[in-house]
C-alpha positions as CSV (number, residue, x, y, z in Angstrom):
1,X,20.6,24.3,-14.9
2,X,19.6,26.1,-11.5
3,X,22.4,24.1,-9.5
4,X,26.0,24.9,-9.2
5,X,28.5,22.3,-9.4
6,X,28.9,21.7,-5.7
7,X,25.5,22.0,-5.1
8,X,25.5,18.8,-7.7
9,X,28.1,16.9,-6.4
10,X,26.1,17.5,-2.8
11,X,22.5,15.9,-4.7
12,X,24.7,13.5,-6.3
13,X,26.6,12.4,-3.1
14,X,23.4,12.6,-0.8
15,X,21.9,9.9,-3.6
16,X,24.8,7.7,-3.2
17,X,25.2,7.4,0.6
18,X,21.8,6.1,0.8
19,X,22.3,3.6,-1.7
20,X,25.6,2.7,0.1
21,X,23.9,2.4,3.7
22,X,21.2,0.3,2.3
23,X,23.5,-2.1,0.9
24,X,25.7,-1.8,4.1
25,X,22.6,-3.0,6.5
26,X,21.2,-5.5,4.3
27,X,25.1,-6.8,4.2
28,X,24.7,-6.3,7.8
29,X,21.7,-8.8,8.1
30,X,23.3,-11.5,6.0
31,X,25.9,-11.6,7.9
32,X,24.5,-11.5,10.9
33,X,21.5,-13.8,10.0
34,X,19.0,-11.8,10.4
35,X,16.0,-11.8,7.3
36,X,14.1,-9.4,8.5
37,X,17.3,-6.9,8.4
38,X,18.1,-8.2,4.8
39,X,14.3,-6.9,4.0
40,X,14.8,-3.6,5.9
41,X,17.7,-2.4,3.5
42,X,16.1,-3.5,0.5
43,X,13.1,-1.2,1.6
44,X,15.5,1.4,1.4
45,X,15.9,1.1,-2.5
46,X,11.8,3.4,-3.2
47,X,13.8,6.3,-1.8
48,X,16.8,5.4,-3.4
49,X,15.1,5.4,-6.8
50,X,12.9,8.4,-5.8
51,X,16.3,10.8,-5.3
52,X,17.1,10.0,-8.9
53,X,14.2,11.5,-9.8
54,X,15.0,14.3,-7.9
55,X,18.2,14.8,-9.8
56,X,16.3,14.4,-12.7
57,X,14.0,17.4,-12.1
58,X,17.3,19.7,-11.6
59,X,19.0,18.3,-14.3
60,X,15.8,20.0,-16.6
61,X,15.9,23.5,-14.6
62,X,13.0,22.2,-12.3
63,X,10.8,22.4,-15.6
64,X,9.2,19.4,-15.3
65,X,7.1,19.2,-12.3
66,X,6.5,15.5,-12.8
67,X,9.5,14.0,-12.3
68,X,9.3,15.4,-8.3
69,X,5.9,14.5,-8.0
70,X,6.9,11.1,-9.2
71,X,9.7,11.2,-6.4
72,X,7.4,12.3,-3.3
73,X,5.2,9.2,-4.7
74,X,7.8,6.8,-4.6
75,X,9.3,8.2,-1.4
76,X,5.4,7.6,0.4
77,X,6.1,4.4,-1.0
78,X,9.4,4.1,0.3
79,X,8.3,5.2,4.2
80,X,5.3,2.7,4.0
81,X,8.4,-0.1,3.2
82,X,10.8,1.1,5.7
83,X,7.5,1.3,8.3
84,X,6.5,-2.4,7.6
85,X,10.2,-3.7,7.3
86,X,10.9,-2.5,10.9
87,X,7.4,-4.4,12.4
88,X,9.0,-7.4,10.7
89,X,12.0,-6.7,12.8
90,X,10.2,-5.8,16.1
91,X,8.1,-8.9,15.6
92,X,11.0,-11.1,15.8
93,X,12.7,-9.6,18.9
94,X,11.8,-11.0,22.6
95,X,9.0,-8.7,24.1
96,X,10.1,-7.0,27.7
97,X,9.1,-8.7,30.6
98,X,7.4,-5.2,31.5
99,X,4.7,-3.0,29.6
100,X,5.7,-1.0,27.0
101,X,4.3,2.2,25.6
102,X,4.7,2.7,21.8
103,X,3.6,6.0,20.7
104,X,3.0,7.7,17.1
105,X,4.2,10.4,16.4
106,X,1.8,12.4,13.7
107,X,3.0,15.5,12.0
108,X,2.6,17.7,8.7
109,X,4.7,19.4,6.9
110,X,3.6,22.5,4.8
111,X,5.4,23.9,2.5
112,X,4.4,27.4,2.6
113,X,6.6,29.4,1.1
114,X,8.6,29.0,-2.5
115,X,6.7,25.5,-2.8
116,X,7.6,24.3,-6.3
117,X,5.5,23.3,-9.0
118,X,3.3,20.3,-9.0
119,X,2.1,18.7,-12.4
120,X,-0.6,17.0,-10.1
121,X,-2.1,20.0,-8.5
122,X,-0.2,21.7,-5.1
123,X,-3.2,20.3,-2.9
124,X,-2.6,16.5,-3.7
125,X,1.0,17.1,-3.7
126,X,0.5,18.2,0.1
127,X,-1.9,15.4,1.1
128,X,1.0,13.0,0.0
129,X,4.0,15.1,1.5
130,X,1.9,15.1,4.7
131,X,1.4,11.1,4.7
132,X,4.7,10.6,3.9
133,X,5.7,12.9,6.8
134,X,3.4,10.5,9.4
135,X,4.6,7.4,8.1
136,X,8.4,8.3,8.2
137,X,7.6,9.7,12.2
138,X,5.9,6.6,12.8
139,X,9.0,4.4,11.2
140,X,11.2,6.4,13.9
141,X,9.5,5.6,16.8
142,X,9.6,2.3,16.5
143,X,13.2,2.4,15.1
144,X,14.0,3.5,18.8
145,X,11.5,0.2,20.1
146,X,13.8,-1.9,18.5
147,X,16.8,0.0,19.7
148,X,15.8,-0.6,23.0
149,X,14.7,-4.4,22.6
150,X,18.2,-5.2,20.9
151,X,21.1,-2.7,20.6
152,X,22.8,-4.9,18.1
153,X,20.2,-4.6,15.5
154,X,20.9,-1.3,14.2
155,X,24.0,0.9,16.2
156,X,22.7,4.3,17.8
157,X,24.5,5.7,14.5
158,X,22.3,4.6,12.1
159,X,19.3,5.4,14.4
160,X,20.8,8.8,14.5
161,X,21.3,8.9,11.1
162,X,17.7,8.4,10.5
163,X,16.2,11.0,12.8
164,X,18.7,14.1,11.3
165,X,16.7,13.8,8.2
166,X,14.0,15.9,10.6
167,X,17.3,18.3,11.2
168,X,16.7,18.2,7.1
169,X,13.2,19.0,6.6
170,X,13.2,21.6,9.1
171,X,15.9,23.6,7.8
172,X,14.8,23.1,3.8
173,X,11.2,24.6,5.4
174,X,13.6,27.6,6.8
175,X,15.9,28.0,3.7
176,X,12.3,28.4,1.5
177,X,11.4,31.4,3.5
178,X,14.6,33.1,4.1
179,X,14.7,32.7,-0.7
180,X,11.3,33.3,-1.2
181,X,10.4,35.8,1.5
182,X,13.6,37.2,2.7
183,X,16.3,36.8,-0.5
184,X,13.7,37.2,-3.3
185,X,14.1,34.2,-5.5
186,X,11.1,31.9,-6.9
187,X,12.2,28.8,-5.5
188,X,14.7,27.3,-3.1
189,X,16.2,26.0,-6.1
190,X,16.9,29.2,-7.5
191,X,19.0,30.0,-3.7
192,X,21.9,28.0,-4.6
193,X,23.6,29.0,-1.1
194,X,20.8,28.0,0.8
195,X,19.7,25.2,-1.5
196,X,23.1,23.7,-0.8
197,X,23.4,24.1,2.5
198,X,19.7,22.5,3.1
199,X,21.1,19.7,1.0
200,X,24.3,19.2,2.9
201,X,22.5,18.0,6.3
202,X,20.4,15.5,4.6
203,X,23.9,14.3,3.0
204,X,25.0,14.1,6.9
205,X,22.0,11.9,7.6
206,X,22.2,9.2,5.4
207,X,26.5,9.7,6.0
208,X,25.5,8.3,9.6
209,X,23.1,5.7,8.4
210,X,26.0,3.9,6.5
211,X,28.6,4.8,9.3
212,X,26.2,3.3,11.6
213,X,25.6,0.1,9.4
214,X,29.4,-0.4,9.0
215,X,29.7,-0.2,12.4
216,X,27.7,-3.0,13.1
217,X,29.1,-4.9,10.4
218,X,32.5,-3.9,12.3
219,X,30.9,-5.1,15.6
220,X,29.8,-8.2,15.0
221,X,33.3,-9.6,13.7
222,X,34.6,-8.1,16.7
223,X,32.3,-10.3,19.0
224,X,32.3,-13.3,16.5
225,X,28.5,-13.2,15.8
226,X,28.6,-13.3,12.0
227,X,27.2,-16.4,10.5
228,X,27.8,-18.3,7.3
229,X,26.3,-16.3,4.4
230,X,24.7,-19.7,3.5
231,X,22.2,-18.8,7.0
């Protein structure tokens, strides 16, 4: 296997803070009484199954090309879920009295350098990283809409939290030209420094997503707003 140890138990603990912060926030809209938040964690669960399948291509060596197609797939998936979960939110929260601008943000991401196999062709496995990329830019922004509308929804935290994963990407498209270009090695995978230290930040992001989603949890005993879970 390409990975070292700690770079595993990095992969392996990224994995399970996401899983933990989705449980956290859809605890947090049961508690609270909120539906719409209930659906918004379980949209988390496509990228949560997509990062297994990440694991699963470096438990083979990166050999088989399909497993991480399979994951950017499911993780298009999973932004299109997050995306729709947080209109259903929006839609339920009292409009400002004034006009208010909501603007998408559109980007691509190209990986240029070092990009790894695809089983499905490098051209389709850009279109879908790109779409991905405009969906997830487009969930933010309006994560921030309903930051402003209701700060109780989700804390700054978790909002946080979900805008370092761009901390992420940008840094993982650094690390692949400092292996490839600079260091010499086929892949980023093959870079276990930089591959590791890439991984590490996206392990920060979804750290603050369930810090952020305890918190709430934390603030809403604290001001007596949690309902029966029967609501």
């Amino acid at each position: 296997m390409l990975l070292s140890l700690p770079n595993w138990i990095i992969h392996v603990f990224s994995s399970l803070e996401w899983g933990v912060a989705a449980f956290l926030l859809f605890r947090h809209g049961t508690l609270s009484g909120r539906p719409a938040l209930r659906i918004f964690g379980l949209s988390m669960l496509p990228h949560w199954v997509g990062s297994f399948f990440v694991l699963g291509y470096h438990a083979t060596g990166d050999t088989i090309p399909f497993m991480l197609d399979m994951s950017e797939v499911i993780n298009l998936f999973g932004s299109i879920a997050l995306l729709v979960a947080t209109l259903g939110i929006l839609r339920g929260l009292p409009k400002p009295a004034g006009g208010e601008m909501t603007a998408t943000a559109l980007i691509g991401i190209m990986l240029i350098a070092g990009r790894p196999q695809s089983w499905m062709g490098e051209d389709v496995f850009d279109l879908i990283l790109q779409l991905s990329s405009v969906v997830y830019l487009t969930f933010l922004v309006l994560l921030v809409v309903v930051w402003k509308r209701d700060r109780t929804v989700f804390s700054g935290v978790t909002i946080g939290g979900f805008w370092f994963v761009l901390v992420f990407i940008l840094v993982t498209v650094g690390c692949m030209y400092l292996a490839t270009e600079i260091r010499g090695y086929p892949t980023l995978s093959h870079d276990d420094l930089l591959h590791g230290a890439a991984e590490s930040l996206l392990s920060i992001s979804n750290l603050l997503i369930a810090l952020g989603a305890q918190k709430s949890i934390t603030q809403d005993r604290l001001t007596g707003t949690i309902r029966p879970l029967s609501d």
